[in-house]
N, C-alpha and C positions, 0 to 999 in steps of 0.2 A: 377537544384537543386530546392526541395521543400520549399515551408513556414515551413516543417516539423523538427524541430530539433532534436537529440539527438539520440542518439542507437538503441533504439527503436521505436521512432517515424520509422524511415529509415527502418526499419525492416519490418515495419507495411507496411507502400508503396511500397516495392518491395511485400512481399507475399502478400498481402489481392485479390488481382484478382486471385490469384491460390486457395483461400480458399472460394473461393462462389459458392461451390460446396453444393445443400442444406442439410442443417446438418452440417454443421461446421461454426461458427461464431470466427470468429477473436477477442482478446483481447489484453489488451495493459498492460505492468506496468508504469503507471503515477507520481509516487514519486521519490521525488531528491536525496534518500538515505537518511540514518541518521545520529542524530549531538546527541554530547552529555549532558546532563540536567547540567547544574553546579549545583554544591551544592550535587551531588549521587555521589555516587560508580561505577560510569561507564555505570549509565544506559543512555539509548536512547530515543529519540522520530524521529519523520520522517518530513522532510522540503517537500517543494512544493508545496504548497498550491497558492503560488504566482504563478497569471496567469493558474490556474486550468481549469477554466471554457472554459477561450478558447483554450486550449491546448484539451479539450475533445471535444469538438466543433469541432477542425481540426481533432481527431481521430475518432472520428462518420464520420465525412463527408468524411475519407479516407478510414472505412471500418470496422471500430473497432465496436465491439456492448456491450464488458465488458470491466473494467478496474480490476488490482489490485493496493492496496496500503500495503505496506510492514510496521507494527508497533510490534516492538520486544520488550519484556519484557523477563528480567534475573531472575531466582532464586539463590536467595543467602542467609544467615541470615535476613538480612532486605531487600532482596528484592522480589520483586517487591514492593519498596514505592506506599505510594499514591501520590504522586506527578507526578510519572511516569505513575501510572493506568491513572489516570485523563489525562491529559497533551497527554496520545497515544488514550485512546477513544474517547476524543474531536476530535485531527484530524483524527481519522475512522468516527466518523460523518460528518465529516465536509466535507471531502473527497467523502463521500458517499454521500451527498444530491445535491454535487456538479457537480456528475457521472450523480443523475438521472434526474437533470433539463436539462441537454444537453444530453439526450438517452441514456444514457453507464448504464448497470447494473453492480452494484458495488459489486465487493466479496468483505467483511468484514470478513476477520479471522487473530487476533491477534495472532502473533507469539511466542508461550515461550518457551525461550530458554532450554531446557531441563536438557544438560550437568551439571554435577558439582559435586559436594559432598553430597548434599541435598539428603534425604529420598523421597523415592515414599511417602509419605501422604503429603509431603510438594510441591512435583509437582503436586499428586490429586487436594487440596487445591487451587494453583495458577491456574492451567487448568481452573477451573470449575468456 
């Protein structure tokens, strides 16, 4: 058994020696899923930030070289608040400076939810 925890960590360790084949770099998803904002209408932000660093630390040294972090924003009437804009950029930054002090290059692309009743200019708006 590895120091390596969770689904993916375990994932990461069995295939990364079948993936160093040159041109293919192995990645990893590093977030603990989402929890949701009290005080919104059901929007989210993303946990796991605790113990970040060495969790990328162990997936660089077992083969990883990116990481993803998953931060999802809804449209709705009022949403995407700014409480949620802020509160999911912060940890894609946070997430991100975390990736490249211990080697991992970090995708940074915030998710919005698309689905709903909302107008195409109103997803343009939120997209962009």
């Amino acid at each position: 058994m590895s120091t390596y925890s969770g689904k993916y960590a375990e994932e990461l360790m069995a295939t990364a020696k079948y993936l160093a084949t040159p041109g293919v770099l192995p990645g990893i998803k590093v977030d603990k899923g989402t929890v949701e904002i009290y005080g919104t209408n059901g929007e989210t932000t993303t946990r796991g930030h605790d113990n970040l660093g060495q969790r990328c630390q162990e997936y660089y040294d077992a083969g990883a070289r990116f990481a993803k972090w998953r931060a999802v924003l809804k449209i709705g009437i009022t949403e995407p608040s700014e409480l949620a804009t802020q509160l999911n950029a912060q940890g894609l930054a946070r997430y991100a400076i975390i990736c490249q002090e211990n080697g991992l290059v970090s995708i940074v692309e915030p998710e919005v939810l698309t689905d709903g009743d909302h107008s195409i200019a109103k997803c343009a708006a939120v997209t962009e």
